[in-house]
PDB file of N, CA, C and O in Angstrom:
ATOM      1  N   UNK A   1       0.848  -1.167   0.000  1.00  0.00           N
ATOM      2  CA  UNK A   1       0.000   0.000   0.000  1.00  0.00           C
ATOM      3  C   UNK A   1       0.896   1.233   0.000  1.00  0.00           C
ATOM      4  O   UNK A   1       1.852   1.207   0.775  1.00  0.00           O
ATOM      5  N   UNK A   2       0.747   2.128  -0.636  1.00  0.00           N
ATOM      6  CA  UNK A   2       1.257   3.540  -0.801  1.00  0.00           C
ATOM      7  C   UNK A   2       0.073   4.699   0.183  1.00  0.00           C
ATOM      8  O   UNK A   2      -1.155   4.611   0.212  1.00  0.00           O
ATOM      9  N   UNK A   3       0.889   5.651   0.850  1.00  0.00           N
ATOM     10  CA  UNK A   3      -0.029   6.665   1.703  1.00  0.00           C
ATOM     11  C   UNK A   3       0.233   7.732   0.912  1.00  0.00           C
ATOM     12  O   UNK A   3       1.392   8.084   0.696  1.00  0.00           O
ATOM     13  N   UNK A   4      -0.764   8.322   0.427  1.00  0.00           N
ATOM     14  CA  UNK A   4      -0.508   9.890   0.267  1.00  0.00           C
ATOM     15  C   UNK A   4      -1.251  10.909   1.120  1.00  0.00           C
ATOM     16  O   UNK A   4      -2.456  11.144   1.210  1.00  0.00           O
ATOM     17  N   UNK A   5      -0.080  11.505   1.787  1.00  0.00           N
ATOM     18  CA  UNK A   5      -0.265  12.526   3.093  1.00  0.00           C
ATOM     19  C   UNK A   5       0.336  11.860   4.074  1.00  0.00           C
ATOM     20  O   UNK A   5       0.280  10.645   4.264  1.00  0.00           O
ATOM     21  N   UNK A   6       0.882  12.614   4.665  1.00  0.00           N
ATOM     22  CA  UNK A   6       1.483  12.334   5.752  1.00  0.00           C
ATOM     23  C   UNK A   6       1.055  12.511   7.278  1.00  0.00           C
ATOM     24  O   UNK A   6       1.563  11.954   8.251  1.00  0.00           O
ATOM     25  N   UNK A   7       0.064  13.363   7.253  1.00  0.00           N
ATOM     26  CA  UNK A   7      -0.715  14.238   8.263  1.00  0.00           C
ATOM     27  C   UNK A   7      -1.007  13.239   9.017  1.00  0.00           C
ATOM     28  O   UNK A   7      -0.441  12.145   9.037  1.00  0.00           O
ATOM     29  N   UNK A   8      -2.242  13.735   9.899  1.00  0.00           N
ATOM     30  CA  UNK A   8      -2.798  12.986  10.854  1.00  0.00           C
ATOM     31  C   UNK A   8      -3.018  11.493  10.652  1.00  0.00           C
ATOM     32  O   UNK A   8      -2.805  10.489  11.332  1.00  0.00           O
ATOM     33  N   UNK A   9      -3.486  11.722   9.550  1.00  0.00           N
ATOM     34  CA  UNK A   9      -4.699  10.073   8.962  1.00  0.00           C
ATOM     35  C   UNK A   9      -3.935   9.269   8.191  1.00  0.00           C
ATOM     36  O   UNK A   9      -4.260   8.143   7.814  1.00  0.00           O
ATOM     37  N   UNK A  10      -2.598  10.010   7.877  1.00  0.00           N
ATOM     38  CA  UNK A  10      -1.858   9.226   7.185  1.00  0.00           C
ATOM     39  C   UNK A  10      -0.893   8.529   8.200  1.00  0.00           C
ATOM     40  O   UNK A  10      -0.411   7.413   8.005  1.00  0.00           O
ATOM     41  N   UNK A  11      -0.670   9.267   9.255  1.00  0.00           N
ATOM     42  CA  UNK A  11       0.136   8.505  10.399  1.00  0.00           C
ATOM     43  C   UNK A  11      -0.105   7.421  11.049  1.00  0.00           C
ATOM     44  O   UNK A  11       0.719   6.659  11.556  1.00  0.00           O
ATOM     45  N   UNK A  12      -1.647   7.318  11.034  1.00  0.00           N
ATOM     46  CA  UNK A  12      -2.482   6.433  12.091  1.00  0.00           C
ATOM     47  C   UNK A  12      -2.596   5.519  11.365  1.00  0.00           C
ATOM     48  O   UNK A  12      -2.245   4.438  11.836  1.00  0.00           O
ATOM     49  N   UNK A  13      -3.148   5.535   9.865  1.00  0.00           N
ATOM     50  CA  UNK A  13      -2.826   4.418   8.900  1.00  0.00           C
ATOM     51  C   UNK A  13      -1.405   3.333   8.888  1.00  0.00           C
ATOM     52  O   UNK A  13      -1.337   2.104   8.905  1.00  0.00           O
ATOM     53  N   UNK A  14      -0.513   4.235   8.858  1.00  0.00           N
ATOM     54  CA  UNK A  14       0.340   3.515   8.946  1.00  0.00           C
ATOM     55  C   UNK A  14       0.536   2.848  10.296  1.00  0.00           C
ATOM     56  O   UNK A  14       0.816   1.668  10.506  1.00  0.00           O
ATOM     57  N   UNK A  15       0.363   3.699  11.061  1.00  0.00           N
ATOM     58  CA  UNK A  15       0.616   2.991  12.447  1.00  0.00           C
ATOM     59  C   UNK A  15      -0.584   1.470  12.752  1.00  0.00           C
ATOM     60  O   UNK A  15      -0.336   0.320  13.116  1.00  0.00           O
ATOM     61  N   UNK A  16      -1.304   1.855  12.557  1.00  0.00           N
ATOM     62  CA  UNK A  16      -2.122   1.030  12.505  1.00  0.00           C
ATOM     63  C   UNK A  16      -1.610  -0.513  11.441  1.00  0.00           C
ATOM     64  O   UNK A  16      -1.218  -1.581  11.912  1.00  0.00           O
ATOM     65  N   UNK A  17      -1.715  -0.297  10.477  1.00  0.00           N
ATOM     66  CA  UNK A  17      -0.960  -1.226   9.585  1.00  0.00           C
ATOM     67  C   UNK A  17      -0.201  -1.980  10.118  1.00  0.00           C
ATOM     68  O   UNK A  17      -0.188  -3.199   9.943  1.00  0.00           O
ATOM     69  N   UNK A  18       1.016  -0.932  11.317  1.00  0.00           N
ATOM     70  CA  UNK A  18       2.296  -2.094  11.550  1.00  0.00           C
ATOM     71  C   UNK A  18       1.602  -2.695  12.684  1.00  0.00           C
ATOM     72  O   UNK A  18       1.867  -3.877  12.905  1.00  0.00           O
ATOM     73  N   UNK A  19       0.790  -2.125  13.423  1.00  0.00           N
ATOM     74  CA  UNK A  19       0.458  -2.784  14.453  1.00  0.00           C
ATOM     75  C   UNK A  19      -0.412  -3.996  14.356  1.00  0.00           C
ATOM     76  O   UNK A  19      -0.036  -4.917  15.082  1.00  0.00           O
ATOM     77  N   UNK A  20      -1.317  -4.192  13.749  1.00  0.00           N
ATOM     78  CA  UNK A  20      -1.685  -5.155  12.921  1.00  0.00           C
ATOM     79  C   UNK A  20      -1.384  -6.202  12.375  1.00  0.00           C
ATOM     80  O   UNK A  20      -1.537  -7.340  12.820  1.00  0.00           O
ATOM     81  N   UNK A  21      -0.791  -5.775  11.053  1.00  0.00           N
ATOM     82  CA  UNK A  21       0.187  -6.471  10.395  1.00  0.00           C
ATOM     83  C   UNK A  21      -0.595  -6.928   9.632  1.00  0.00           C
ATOM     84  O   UNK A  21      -0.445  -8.134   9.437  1.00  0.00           O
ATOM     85  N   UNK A  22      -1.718  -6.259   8.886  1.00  0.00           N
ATOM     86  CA  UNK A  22      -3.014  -6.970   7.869  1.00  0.00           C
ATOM     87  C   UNK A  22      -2.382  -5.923   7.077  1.00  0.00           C
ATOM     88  O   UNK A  22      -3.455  -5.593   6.571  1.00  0.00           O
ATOM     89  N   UNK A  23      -1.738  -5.301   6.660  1.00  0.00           N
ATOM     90  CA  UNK A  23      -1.527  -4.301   5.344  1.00  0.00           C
ATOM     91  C   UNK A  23       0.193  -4.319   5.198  1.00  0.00           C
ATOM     92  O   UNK A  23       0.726  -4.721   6.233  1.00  0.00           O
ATOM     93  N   UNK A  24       0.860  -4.066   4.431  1.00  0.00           N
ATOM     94  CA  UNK A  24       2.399  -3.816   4.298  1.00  0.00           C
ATOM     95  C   UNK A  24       2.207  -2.469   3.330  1.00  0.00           C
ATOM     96  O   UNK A  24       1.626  -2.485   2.245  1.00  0.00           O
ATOM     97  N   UNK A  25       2.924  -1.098   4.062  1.00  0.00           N
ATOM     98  CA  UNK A  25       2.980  -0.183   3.864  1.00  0.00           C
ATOM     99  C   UNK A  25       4.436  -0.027   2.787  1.00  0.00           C
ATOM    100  O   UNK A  25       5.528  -0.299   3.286  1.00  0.00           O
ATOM    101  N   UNK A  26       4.385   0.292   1.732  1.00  0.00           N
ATOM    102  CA  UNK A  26       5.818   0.269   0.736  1.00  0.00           C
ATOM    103  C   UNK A  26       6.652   1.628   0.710  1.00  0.00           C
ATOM    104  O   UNK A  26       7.873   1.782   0.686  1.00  0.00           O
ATOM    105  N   UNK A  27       5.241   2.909   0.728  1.00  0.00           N
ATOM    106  CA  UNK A  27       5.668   3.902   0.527  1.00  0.00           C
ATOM    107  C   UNK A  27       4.729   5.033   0.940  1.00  0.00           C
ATOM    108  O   UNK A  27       3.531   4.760   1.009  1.00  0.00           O
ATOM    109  N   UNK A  28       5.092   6.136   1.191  1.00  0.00           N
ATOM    110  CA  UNK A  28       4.407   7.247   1.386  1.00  0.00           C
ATOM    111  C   UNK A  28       5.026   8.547   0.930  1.00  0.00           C
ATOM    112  O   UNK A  28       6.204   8.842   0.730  1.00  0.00           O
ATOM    113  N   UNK A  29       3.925   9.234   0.822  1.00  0.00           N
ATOM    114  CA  UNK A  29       4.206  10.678  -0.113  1.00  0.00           C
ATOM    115  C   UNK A  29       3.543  11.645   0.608  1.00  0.00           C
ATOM    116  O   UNK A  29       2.469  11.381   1.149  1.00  0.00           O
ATOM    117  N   UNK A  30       4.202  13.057   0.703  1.00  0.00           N
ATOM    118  CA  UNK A  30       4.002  14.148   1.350  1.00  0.00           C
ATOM    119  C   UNK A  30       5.023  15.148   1.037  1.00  0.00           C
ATOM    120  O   UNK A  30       6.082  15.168   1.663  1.00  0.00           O
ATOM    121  N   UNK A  31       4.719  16.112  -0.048  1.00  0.00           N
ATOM    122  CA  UNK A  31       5.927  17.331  -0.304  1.00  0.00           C
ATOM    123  C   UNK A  31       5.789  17.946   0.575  1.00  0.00           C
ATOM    124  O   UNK A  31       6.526  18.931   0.613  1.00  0.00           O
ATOM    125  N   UNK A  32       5.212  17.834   1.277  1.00  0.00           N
ATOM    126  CA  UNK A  32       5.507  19.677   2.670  1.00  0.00           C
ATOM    127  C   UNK A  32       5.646  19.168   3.802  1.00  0.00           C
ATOM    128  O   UNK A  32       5.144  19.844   4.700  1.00  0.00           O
ATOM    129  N   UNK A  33       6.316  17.890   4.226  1.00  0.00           N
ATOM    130  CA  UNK A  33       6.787  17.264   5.401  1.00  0.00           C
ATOM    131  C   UNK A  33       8.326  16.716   4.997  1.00  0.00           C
ATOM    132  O   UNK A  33       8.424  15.547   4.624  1.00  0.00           O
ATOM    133  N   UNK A  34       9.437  17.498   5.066  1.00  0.00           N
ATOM    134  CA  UNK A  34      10.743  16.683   5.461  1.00  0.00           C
ATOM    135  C   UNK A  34      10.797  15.327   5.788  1.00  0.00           C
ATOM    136  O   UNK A  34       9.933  14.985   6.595  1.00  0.00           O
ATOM    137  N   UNK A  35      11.662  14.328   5.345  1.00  0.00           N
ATOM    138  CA  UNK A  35      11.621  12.849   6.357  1.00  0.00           C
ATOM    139  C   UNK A  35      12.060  12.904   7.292  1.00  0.00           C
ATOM    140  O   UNK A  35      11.940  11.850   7.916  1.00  0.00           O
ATOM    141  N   UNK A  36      12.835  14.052   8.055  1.00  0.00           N
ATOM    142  CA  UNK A  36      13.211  14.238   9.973  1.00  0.00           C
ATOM    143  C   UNK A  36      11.890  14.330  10.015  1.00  0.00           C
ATOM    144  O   UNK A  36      11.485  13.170  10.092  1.00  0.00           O
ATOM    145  N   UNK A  37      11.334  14.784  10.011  1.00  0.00           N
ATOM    146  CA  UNK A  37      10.190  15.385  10.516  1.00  0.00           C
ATOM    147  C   UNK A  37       8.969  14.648  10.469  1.00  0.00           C
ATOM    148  O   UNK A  37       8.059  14.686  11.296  1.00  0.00           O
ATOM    149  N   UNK A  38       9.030  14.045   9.532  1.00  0.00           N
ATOM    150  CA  UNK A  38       8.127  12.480   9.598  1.00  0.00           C
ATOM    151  C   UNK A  38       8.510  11.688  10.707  1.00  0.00           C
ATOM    152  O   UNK A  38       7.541  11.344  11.383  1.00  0.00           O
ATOM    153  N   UNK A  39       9.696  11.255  11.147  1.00  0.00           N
ATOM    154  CA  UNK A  39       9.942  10.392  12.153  1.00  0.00           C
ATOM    155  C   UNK A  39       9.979  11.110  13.263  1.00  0.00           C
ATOM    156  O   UNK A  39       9.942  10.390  14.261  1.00  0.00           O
ATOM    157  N   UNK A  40      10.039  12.286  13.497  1.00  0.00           N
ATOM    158  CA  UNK A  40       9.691  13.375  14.680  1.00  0.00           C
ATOM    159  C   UNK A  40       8.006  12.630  15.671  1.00  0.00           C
ATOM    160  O   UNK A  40       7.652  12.154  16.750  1.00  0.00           O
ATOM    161  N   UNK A  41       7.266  13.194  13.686  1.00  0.00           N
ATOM    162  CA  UNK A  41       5.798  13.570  14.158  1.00  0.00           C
ATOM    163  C   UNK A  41       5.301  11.509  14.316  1.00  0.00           C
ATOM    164  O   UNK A  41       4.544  11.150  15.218  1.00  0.00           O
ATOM    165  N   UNK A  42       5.728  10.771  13.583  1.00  0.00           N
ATOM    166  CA  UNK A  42       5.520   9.504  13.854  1.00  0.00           C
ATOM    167  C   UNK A  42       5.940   8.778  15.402  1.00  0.00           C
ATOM    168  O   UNK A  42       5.282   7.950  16.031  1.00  0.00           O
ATOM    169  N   UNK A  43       7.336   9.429  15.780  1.00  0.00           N
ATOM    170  CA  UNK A  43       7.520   8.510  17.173  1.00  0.00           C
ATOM    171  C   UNK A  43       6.604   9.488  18.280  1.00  0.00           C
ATOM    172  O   UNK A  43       5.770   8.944  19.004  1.00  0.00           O
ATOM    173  N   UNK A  44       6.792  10.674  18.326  1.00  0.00           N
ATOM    174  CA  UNK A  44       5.640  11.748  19.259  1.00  0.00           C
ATOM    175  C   UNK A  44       4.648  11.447  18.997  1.00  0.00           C
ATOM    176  O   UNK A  44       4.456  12.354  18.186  1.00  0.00           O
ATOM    177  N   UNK A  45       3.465  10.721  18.975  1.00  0.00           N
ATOM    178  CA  UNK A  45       1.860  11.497  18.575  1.00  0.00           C
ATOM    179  C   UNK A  45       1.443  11.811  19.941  1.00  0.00           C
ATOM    180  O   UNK A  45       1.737  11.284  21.014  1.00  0.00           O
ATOM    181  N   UNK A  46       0.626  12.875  19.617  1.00  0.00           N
ATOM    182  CA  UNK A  46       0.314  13.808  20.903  1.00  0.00           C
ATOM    183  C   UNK A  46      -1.102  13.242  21.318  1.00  0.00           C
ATOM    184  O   UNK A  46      -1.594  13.611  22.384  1.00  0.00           O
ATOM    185  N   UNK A  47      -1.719  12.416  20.554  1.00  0.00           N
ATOM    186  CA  UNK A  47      -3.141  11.685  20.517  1.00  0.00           C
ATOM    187  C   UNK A  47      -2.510  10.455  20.969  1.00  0.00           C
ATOM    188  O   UNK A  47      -2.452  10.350  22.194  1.00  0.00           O
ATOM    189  N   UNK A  48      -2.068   9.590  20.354  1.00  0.00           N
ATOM    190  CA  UNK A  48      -2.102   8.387  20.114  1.00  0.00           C
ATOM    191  C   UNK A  48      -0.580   7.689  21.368  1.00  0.00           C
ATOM    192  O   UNK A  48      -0.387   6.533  21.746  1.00  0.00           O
ATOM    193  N   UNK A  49       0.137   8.842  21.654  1.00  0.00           N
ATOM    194  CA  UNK A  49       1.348   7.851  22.365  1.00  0.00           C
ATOM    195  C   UNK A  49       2.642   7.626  21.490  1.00  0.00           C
ATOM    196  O   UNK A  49       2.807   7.271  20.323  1.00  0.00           O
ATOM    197  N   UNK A  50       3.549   7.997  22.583  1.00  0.00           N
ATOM    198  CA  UNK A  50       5.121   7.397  21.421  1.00  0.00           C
ATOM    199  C   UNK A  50       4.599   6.306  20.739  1.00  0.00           C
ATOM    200  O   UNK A  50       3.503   5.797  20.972  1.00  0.00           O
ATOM    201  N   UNK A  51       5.649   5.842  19.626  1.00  0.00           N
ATOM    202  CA  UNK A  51       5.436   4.535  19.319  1.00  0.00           C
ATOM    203  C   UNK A  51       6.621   3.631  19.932  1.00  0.00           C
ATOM    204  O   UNK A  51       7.645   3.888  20.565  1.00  0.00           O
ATOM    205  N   UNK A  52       6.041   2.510  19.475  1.00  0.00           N
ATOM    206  CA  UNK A  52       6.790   1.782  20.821  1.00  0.00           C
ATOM    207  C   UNK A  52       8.069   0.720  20.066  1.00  0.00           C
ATOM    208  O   UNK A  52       8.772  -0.092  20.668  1.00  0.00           O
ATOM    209  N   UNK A  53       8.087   1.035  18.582  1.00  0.00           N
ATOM    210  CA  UNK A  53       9.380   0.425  17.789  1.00  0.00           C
ATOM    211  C   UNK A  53      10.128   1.495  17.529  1.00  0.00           C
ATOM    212  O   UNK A  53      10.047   2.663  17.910  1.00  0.00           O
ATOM    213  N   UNK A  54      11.199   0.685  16.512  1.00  0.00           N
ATOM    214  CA  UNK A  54      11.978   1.826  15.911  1.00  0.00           C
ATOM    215  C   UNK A  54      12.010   2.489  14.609  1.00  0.00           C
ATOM    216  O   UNK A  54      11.851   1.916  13.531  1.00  0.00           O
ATOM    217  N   UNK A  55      12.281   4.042  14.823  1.00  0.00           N
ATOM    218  CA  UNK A  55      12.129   4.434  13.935  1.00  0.00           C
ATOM    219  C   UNK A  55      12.701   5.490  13.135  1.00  0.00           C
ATOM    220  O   UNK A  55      12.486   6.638  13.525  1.00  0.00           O
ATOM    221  N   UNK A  56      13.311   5.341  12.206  1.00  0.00           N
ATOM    222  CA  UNK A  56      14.521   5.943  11.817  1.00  0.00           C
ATOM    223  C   UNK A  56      14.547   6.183  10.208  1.00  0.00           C
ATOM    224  O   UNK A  56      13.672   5.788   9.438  1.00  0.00           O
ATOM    225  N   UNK A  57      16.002   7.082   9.757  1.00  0.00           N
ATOM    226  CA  UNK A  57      16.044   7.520   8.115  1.00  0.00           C
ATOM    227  C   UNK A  57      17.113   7.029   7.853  1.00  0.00           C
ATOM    228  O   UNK A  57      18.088   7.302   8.553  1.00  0.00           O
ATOM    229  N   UNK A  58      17.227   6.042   6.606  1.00  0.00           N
ATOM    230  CA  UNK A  58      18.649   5.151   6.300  1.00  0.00           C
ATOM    231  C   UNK A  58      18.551   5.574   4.922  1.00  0.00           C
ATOM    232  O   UNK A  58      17.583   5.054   4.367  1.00  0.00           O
ATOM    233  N   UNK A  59      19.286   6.407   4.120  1.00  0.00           N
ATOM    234  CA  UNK A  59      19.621   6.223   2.677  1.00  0.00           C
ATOM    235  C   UNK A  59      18.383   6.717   2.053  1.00  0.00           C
ATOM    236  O   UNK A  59      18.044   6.126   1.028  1.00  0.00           O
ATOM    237  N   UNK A  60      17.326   8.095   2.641  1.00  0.00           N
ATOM    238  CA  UNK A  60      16.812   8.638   2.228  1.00  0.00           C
ATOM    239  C   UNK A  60      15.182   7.961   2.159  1.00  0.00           C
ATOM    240  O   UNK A  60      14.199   8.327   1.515  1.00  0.00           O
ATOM    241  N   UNK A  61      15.393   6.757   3.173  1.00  0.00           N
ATOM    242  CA  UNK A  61      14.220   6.176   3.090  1.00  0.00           C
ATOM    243  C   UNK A  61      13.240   6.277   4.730  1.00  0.00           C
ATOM    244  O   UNK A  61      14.051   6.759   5.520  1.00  0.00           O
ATOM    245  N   UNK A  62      12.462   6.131   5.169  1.00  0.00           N
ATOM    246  CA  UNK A  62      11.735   5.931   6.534  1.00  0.00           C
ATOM    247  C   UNK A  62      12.220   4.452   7.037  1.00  0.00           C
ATOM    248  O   UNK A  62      12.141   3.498   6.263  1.00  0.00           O
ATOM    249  N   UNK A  63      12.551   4.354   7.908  1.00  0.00           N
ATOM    250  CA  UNK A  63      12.447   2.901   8.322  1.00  0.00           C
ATOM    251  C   UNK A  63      11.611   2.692   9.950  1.00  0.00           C
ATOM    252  O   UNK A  63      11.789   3.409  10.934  1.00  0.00           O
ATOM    253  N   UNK A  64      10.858   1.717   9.865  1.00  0.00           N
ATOM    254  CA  UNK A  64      10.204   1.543  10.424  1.00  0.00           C
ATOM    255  C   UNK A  64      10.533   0.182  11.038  1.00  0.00           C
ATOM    256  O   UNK A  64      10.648  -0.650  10.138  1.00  0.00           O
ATOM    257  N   UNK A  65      10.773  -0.465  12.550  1.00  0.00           N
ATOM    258  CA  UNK A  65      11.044  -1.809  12.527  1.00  0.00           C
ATOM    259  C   UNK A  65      11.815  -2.687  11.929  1.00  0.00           C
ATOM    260  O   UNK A  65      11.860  -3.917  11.924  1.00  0.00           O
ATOM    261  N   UNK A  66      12.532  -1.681  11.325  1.00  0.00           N
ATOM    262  CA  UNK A  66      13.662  -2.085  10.412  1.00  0.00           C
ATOM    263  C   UNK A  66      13.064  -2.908   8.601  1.00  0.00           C
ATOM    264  O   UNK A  66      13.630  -3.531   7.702  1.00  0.00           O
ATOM    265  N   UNK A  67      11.824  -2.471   8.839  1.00  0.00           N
ATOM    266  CA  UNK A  67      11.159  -2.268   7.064  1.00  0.00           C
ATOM    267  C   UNK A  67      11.376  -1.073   7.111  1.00  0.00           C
ATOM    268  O   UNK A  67      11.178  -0.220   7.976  1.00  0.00           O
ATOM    269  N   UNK A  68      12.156  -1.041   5.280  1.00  0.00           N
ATOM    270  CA  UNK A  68      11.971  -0.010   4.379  1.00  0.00           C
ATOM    271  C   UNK A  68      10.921   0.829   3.666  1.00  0.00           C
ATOM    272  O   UNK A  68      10.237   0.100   2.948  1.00  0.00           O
ATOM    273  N   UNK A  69      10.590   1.979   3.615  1.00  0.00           N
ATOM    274  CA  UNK A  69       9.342   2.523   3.286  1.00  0.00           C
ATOM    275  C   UNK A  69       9.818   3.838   2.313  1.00  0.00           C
ATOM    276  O   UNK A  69      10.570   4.791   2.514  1.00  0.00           O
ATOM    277  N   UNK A  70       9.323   3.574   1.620  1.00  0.00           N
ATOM    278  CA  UNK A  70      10.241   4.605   0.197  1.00  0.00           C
ATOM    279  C   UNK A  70       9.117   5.889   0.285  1.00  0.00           C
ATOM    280  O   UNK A  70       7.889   5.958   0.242  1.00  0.00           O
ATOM    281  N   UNK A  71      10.397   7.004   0.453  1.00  0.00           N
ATOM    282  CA  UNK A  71       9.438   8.421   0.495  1.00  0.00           C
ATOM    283  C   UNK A  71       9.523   9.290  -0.863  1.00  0.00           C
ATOM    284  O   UNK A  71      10.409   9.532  -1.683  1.00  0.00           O
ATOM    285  N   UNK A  72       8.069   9.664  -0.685  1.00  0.00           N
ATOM    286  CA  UNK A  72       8.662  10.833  -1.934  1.00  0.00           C
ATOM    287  C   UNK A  72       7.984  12.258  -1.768  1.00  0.00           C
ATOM    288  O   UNK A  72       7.176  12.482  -0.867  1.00  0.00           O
ATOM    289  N   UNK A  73       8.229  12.855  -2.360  1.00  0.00           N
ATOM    290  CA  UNK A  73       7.796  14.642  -2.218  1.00  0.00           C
ATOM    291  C   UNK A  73       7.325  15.412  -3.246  1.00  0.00           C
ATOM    292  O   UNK A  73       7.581  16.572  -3.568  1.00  0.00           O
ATOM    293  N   UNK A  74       6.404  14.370  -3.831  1.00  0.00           N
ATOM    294  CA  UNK A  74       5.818  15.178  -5.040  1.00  0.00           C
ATOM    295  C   UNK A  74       4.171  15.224  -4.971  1.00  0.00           C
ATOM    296  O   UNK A  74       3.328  14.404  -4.606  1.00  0.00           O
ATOM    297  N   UNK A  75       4.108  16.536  -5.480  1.00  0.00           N
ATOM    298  CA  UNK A  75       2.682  17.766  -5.495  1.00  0.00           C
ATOM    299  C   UNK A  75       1.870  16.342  -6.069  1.00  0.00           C
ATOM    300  O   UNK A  75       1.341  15.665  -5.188  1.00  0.00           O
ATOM    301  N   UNK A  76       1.749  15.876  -7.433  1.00  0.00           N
ATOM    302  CA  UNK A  76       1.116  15.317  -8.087  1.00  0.00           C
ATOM    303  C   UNK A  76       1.567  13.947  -7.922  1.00  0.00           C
ATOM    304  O   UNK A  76       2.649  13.618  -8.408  1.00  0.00           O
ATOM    305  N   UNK A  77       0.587  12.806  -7.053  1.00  0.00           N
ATOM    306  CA  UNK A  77       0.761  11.928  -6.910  1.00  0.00           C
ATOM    307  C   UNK A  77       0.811  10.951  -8.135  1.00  0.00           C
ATOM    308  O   UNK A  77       1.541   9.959  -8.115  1.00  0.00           O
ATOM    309  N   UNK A  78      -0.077  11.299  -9.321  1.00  0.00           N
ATOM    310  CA  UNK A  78      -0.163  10.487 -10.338  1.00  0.00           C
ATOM    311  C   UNK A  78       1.383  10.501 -10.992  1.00  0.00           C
ATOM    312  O   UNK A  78       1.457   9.969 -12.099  1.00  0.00           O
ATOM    313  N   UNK A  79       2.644  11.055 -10.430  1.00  0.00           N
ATOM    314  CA  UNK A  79       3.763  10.957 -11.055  1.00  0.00           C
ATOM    315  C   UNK A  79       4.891  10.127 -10.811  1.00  0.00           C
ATOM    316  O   UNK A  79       6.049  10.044 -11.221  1.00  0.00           O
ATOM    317  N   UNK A  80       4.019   9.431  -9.851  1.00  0.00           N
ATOM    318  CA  UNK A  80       4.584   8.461  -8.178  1.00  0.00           C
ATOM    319  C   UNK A  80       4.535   7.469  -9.158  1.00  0.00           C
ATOM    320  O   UNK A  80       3.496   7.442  -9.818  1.00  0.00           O
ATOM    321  N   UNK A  81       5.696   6.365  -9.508  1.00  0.00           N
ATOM    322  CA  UNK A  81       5.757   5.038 -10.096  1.00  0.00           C
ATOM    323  C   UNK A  81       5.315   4.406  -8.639  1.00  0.00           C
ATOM    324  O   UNK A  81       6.289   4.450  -7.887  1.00  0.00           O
ATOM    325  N   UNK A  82       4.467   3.985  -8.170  1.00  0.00           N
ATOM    326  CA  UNK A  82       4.105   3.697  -6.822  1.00  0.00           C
ATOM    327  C   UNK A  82       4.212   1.856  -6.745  1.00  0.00           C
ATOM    328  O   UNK A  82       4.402   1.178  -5.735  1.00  0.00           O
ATOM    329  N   UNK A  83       4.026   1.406  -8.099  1.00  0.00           N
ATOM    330  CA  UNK A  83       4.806  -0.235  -8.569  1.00  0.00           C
ATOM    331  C   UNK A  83       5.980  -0.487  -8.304  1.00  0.00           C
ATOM    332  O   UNK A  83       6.330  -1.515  -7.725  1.00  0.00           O
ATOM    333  N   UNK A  84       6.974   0.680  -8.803  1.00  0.00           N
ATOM    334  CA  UNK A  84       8.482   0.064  -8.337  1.00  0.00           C
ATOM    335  C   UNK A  84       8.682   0.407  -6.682  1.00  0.00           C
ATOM    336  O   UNK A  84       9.813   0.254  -6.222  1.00  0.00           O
ATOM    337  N   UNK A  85       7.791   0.784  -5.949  1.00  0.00           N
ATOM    338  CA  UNK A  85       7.922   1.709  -4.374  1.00  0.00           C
ATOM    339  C   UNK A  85       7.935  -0.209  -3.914  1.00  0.00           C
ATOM    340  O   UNK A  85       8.891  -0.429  -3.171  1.00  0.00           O
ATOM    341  N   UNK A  86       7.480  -0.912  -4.078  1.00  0.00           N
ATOM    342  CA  UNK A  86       7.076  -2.352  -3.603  1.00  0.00           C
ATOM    343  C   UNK A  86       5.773  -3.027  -3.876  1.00  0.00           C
ATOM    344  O   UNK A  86       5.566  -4.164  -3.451  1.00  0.00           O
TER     345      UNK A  86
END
């Protein structure tokens, strides 16, 4: 599954996902969120509670639990090869 947005609903999605483990998240997209700043607003949620794995930026990617999650930063999602993301 690919997220576009990063915001609120896109966080909980994902979070949700890993917690689960009924979805595998490949990639997510958000131009007006930095990837520091994704793993900022992902390990803080001010609703929901730290998260309780790890979570980190290796080689320009999100890592999550030590899965890879390919980011990108573009306005127009339809430009996202979102097939080669996983």
């Amino acid at each position: 599954v690919g997220i576009n947005g990063f915001g609120r609903i896109g966080r909980i999605v994902l979070r949700n996902a890993i917690e689960h483990g009924d979805l595998e998240v490949v990639a997510v997209n958000d131009p007006f969120i930095d990837l520091d700043y994704m793993v900022y607003m992902f390990k803080y949620d001010s609703t929901h509670g730290r998260f309780k794995g790890s979570v980190e930026v290796k080689d320009g990617k999100l890592y999550i639990n030590n899965k890879a999650i390919a980011v990108f930063g573009e306005k127009d999602p339809a430009n996202i090869k979102w097939g080669e993301a996983g």
